[in-house]
N, C-alpha and C positions, 0 to 999 in steps of 0.2 A: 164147193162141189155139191150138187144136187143128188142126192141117188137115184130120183125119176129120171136122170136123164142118161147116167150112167147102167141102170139096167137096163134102161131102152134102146142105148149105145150097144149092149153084152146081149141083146134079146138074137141080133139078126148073126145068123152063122157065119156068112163073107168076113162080118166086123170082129167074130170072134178069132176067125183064119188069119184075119189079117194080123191080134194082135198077135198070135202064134208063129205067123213067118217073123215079128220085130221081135220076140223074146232072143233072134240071135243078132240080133244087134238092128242097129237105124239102115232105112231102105231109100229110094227114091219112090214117090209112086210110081214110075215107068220100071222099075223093078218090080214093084208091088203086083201092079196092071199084066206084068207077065206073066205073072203065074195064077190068073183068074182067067176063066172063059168069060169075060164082062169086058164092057167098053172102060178104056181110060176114066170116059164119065161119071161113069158108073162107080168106079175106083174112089174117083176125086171126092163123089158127093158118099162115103162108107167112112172116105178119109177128116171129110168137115166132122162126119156125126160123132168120130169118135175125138175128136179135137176139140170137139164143143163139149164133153161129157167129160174132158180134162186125162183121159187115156194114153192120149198119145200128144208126144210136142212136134214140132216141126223146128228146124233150124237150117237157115240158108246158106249153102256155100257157092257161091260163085255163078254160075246157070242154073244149080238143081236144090232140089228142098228136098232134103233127109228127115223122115219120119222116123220117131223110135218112142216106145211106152216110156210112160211118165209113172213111177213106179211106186208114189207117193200114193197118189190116188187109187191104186188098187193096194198098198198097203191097205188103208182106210176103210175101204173095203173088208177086206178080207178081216179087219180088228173087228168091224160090225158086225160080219156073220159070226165070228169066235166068241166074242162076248153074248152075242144073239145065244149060239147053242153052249154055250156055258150057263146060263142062264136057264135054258129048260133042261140040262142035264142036271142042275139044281133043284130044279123044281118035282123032278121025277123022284126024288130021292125020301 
C-alpha cells in the first residue's frame, strides 16, 4: 500500500462518507448510490479510487458486489500517524 494514494483516496469527502456508511457493514454500490446526490457513475469511479488505495474490498455474490472496508490498511495507517505523533510528543519533551 502506497500512502500517496491512500490519502488521496481520504482527501475527497464522498470517499470519506462512503467509508462511514461501510463502517456498518458491506454495501452494494446501488445501496451506496442511494444515499449520495451523485450518478451511479460517479459512485462507481469514488468506489475504484478507494479500492485502488487498498480501503475498501469488494466481494461478489451472485448479481451484486458488496463493498466493505478492508480494515488492515487503515490499521496501518492509523499505526503511522500514532508512531508519527509519538515521536514529536518525544521530541517535545
Amino acid at each position: 500500500m502506497g500512502f500517496a494514494e491512500t490519502f488521496k483516496a481520504l482527501s475527497d469527502p464522498a470517499r470519506r462518507e462512503i467509508l462511514n456508511l461501510l463502517k456498518g457493514g458491506s454495501l452494494t454500490a446501488g445501496e451506496l448510490s442511494g444515499k449520495f446526490d451523485m450518478t451511479a457513475a460517479t459512485v462507481s469511479y469514488h468506489l475504484a479510487q478507494l479500492k485502488k488505495a487498498g480501503l475498501i474490498v469488494e466481494r461478489k455474490e451472485k448479481n451484486f458486489i458488496n463493498y466493505s472496508l478492508n480494515a488492515s490498511v487503515l490499521e496501518e495507517v492509523l499505526l503511522w500517524l500514532q508512531d508519527l505523533k509519538g515521536a514529536n510528543d518525544h521530541e517535545a519533551e
